[in-house]
C-alpha positions in Angstrom: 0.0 0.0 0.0 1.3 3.5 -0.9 0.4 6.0 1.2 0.3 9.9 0.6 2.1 12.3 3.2 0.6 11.6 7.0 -2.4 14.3 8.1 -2.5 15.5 11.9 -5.7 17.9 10.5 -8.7 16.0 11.8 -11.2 19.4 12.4 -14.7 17.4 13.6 -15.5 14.2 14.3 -19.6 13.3 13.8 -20.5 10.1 14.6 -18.9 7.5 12.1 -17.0 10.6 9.7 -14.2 12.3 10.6 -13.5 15.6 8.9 -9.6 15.9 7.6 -8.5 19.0 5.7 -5.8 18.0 3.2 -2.9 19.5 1.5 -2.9 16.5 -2.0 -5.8 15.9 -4.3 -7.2 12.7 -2.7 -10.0 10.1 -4.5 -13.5 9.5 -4.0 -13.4 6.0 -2.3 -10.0 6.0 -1.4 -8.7 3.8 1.8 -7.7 5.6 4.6 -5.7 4.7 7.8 -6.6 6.6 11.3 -3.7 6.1 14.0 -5.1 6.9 17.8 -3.2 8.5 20.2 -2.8 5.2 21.5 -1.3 3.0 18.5 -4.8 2.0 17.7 -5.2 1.5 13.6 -8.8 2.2 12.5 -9.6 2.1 8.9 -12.0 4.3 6.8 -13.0 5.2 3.1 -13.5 8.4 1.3 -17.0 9.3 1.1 -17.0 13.1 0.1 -13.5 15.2 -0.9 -13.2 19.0 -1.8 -10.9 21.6 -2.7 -9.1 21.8 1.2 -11.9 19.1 3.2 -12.3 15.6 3.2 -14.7 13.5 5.0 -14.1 9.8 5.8 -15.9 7.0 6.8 -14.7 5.0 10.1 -15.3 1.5 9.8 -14.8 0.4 13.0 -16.5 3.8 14.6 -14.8 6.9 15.8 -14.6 6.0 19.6 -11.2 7.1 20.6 -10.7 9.0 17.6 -9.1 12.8 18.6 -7.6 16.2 16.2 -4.4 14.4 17.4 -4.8 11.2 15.1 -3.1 11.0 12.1 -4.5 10.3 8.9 -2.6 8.7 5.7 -5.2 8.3 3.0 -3.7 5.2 0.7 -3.3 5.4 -2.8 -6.1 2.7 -3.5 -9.5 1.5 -3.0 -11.1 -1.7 -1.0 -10.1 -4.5 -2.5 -11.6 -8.3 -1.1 -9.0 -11.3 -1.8 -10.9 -14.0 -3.8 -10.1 -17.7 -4.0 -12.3 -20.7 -5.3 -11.3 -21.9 -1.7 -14.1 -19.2 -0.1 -17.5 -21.5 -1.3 -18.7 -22.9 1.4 -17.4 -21.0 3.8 -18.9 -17.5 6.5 -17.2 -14.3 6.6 -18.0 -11.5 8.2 -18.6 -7.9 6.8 -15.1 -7.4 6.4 -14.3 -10.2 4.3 -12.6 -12.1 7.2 -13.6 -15.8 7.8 -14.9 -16.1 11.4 -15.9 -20.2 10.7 -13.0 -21.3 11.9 -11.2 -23.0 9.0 -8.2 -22.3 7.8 -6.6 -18.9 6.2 -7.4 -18.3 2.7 -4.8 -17.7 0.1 -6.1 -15.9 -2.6 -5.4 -16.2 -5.8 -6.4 -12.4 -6.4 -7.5 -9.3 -5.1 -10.3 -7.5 -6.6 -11.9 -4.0 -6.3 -15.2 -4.3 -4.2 -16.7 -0.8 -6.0 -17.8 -1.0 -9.9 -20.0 0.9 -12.2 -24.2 1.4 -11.8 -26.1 -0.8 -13.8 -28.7 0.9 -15.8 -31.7 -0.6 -14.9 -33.3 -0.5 -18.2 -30.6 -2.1 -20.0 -31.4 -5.3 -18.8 -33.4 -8.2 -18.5 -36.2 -7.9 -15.7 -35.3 -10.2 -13.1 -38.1 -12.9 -12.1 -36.8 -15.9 -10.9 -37.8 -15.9 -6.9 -35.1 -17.0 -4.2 -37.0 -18.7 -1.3 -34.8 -18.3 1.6 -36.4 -20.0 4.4 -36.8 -17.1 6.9 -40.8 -16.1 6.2 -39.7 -12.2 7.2 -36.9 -11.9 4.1 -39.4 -13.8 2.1 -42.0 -11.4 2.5 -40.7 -8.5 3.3 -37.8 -8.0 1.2 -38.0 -10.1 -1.4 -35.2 -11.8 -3.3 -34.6 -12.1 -6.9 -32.1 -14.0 -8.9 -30.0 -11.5 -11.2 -30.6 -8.4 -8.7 -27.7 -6.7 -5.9 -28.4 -9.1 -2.6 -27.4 -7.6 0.8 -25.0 -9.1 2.7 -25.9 -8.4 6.2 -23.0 -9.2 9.0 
């Protein structure tokens, strides 16, 4: 991971976003890393940059996070390792197994973000997926060839 110069200008913290001003142009869904005080690593993404502001996203929340952090805003977006050797298996929201088995080794990393799909442009989607737990089933109904959640 390249990072860009290291930030000590966190002005407001607001629940999950921090507010950094910055010095570099820096990208719309770019990683970030927050240092604590303490040593603590937090990670966060880019959600909104502008001419001297950005505003980041903690992932793991903001508790401990102070103006005296330091920010270094990587020069890349999420990326999920992938590997044949992931079927079957649970992970959490983070990508990280919690099922106990063994590490994964994968074969290659790829970007979680991609283009919007126009929803006109394709076919409509109409084959139902039943998953056994009556509230999804009825209340938020799943069809094959749509965006699932992933809830963790």
């Amino acid at each position: 991971m390249k990072a860009t110069k290291e930030y000590k200008t966190i002005t407001k913290v607001a629940g999950p976003l921090v507010f950094v001003e910055k010095t570099e142009p820096i990208g719309y869904g770019t990683l970030v890393k927050v240092t604590l005080v303490d040593g603590t690593v937090k990670s966060g993404q880019v959600l909104d940059t502008s001419d001297d502001m950005v505003v980041v996203q903690i992932f793991e929340g903001t508790s401990g996070v102070s103006k005296d952090a330091k920010v270094k805003f990587l020069k890349e977006n999420i990326t999920l390792p992938v590997s044949s050797d992931m079927l079957g298996r649970v992970f959490n929201g983070a990508g990280k197994p919690i099922d106990d088995g063994p590490e994964l080794i994968p074969k290659k990393r790829l970007d979680i973000g991609g283009a919007a799909i126009n929803p006109y442009a394709r076919a409509s989607p109409d084959e139902f997926i039943q998953t056994g737990i009556s509230t999804i089933d009825v209340t938020n109904t799943l069809v094959r060839g749509q965006k699932l959640p992933i809830f963790s």
